[in-house]
N, C-alpha and C positions, 0 to 999 in steps of 0.2 A: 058138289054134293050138298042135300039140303037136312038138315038140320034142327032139331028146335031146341033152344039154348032159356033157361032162366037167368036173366041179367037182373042186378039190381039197378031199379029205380037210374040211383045218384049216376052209376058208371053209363048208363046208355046214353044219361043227357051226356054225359060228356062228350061220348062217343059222337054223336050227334049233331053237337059245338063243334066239335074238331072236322066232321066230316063238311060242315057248311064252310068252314072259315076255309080249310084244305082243297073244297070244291071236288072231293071224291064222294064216292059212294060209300053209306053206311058199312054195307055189309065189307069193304074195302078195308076204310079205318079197322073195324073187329080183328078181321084177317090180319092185318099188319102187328095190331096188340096181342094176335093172337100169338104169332109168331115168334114177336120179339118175347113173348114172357114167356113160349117154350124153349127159346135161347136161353134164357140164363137160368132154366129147372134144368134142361139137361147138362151132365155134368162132359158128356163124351164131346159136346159142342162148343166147348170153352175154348179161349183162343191160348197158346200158352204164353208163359207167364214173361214179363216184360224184360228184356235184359240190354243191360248196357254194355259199350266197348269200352273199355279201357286204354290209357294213352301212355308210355312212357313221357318223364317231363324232363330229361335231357338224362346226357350221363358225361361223367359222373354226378353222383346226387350232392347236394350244397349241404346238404344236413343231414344226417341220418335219423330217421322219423321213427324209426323205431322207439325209441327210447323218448318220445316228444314229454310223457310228461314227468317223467326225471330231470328233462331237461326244461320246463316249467317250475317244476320244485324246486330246483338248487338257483335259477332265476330269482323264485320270490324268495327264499332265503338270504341270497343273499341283498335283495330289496330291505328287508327285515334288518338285516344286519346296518345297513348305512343308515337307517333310518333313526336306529339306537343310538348310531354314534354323534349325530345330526340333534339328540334329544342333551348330551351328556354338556 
């Protein structure tokens, strides 16, 4: 279908660059930019969103992680504590 479109200036050369160095047609490059930037206006076109698998890492568990920084805390406490005695 044809068209008449007001492009600015800066975007056509690019278009233009791209279309020479890609060795397509203008009106090609346009189409392909056109496309891609109705991809991510529309929202229904979105891909969804990225998710990971998760892995057990053996069992039974070697530490219980819950509690990591309690068990960080009473660590450098008692880090603290030798360090005093190391001072006296």
């Amino acid at each position: 279908m044809r068209t008449t479109l007001d492009i600015d200036d800066h975007l056509l050369e690019r278009a233009r660059k791209l279309a020479k160095r890609s060795k397509l047609a203008i009106k090609d490059v346009i189409g392909r930019a056109l496309s891609a930037g109705l991809e991510t206006l529309d929202p229904a076109s979105r891909r969804r969103p990225y998710r990971c698998t998760t892995y057990r890492m053996g069992f039974p568990p070697a530490l219980n992680l819950d509690k990591a920084s309690q068990i960080a805390a009473m660590l450098e406490d008692e880090e603290n504590a030798r360090e005093l005695q190391l001072r006296k």
